[in-house]
N, C-alpha and C positions, 0 to 999 in steps of 0.2 A: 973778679967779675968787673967788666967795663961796664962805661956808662951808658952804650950802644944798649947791651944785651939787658940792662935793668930797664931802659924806657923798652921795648920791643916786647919783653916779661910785661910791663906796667900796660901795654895797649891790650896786650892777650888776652889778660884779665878782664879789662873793662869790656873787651869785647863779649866774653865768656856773658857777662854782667849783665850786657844788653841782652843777649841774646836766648837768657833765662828767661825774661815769659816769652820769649817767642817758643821757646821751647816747651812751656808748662803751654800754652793756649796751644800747639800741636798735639803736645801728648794728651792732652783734654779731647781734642776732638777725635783725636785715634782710639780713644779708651771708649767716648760715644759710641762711634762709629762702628766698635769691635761686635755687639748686640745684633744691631740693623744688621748687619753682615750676617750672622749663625741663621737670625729670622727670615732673611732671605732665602740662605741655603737648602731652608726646611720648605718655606711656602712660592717661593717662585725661585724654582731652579732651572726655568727657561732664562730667567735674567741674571743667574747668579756667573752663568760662565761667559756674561760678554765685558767688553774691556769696559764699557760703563754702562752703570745700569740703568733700567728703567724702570725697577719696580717702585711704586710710588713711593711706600715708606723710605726709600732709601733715597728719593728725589726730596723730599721734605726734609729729612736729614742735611742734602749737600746746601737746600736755599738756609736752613738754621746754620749749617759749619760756614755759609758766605756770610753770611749774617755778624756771626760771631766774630771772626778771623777780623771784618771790616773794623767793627766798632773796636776790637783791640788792638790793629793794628794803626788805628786812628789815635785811641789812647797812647801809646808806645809807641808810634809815629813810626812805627815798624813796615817800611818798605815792602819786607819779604811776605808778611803779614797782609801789605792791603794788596801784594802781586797774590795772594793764596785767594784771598777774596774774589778781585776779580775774575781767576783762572774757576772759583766753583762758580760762581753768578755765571760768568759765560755759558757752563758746562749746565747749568740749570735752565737758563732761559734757551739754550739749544734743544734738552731735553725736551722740555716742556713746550718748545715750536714745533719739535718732533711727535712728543705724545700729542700734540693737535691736530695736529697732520694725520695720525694714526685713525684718532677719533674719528678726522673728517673723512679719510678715506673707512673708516669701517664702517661710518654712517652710509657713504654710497652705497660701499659695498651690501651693505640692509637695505636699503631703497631696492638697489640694482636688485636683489634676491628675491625683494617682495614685490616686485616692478614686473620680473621673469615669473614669478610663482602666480600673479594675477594674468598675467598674460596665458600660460598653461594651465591655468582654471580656465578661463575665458576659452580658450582653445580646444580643452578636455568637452566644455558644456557648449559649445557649438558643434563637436564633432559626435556628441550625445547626441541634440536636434538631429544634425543630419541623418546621422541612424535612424532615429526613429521616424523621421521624413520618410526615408528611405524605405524602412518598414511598415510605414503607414502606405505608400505608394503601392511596395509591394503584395501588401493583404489587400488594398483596394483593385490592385489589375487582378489579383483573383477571384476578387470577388466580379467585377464585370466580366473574366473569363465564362466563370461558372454561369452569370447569368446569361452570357451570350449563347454557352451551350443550351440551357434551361430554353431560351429562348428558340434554337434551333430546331430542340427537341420537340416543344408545343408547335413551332410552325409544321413539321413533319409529321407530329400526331395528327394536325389538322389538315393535313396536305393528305394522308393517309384515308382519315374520316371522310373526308370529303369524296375523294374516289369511291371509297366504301358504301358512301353514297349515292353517289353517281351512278356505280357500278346498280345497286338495290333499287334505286330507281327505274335504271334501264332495263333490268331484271322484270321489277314490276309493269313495267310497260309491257314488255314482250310477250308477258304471259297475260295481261289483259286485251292483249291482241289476238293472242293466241285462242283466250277464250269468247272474246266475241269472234272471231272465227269459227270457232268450234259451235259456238251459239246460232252465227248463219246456216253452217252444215248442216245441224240438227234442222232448223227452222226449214230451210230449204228439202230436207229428206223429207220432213212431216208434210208440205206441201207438193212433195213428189206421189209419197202413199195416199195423202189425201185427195192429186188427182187422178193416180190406178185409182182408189177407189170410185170417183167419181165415174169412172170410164169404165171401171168393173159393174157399176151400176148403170151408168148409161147402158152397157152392153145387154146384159141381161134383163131390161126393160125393154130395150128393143126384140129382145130373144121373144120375150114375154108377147111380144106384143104382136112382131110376126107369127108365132104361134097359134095366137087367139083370130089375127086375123086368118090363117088358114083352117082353122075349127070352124070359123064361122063360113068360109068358105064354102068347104064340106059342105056344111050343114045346106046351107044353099044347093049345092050339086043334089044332094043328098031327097032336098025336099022337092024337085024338079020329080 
């Protein structure tokens, strides 16, 4: 064996050496991590199939593995170590500018929801008024129909009456025309018979009377 291949053997090792907790603080946080992972699988398997996740437990996890990685690889002055730290902190504070982003946009999107749902209340209970506007409109033109007819009906009844009147009046006139007509006739006949009679009487008074005058006449001849 050359003296090459013993130092190169001698760097291998040490390297090996170093490279033991970086290895035990990986295999540590993989053995963590193995849990969070199954717990996911089970309770959010919306987030279990994307290339990183977002379920929180497993968010809380990566800022505790940045966490960890840092302070050991600060201990152990391990390069690879505070590059594994940085690469989760980044991936955490991405996340988590993401989940607020999510938040803010799902906050809109609640506003926007309840913002549209007040407006279609609002909408729904104006276009209720208007209906019953509408219905209140239209029971009241029926109601003024009706009374207009009502209305027509009494001017007609009284348009009716009133000739019916008119008519029973002229009626009554006619026949109290009629009857003082009838009342002159009579009046007038009884002063017709009443002067035949006067003239039946003048007559036969004068009968009477030339008569007596010719008896007495006679009687005169008579006494000669």
């Amino acid at each position: 064996m050359t003296r090459t291949t013993t130092r190169d053997e001698d760097q291998n090792m040490i390297s090996q050496l170093k490279a033991l907790p970086r290895g035990a603080v990986l295999t540590t946080l993989r053995l963590w991590r193995t849990p969070v992972g199954l717990a996911e699988s089970v309770f959010a398997k919306e987030s279990a199939g994307q290339a990183v996740s977002t379920w929180p437990p497993a968010v809380a996890y990566d800022r505790i593995a940045s966490s960890v990685a840092h302070v050991a690889g600060v201990v152990f002055n391990d390069e690879i170590l505070l590059h594994t730290a940085t690469v989760k902190k980044a991936k955490v504070s991405q996340l988590e500018a993401a989940a607020e982003a999510e938040a803010a946009a799902e906050a809109k999107r609640a506003e926007a929801e309840e913002e549209l749902a007040d407006k279609r209340s609002e909408a729904q209970r104006k276009e209720r008024a208007a209906a019953k506007r509408a219905e209140k409109r239209k029971a009241q033109a029926r109601t003024e129909e009706q009374q207009a007819k009502q209305r027509v009906k009494k001017q007609a009844a009284a348009k009716e009456k009133a000739a019916a009147d008119a008519a029973t009046r002229e009626q009554e006139r006619i026949d109290a025309e009629a009857r003082e007509a009838k009342q002159r006739e009579l009046e007038a006949e009884k002063e017709a018979l009443a002067e035949q009679r006067e003239a039946l009487q003048a007559t036969k008074a004068a009968a009477t009377t030339k008569k007596a005058a010719e008896v007495v006449k006679s009687a005169r001849k008579s006494a000669r």
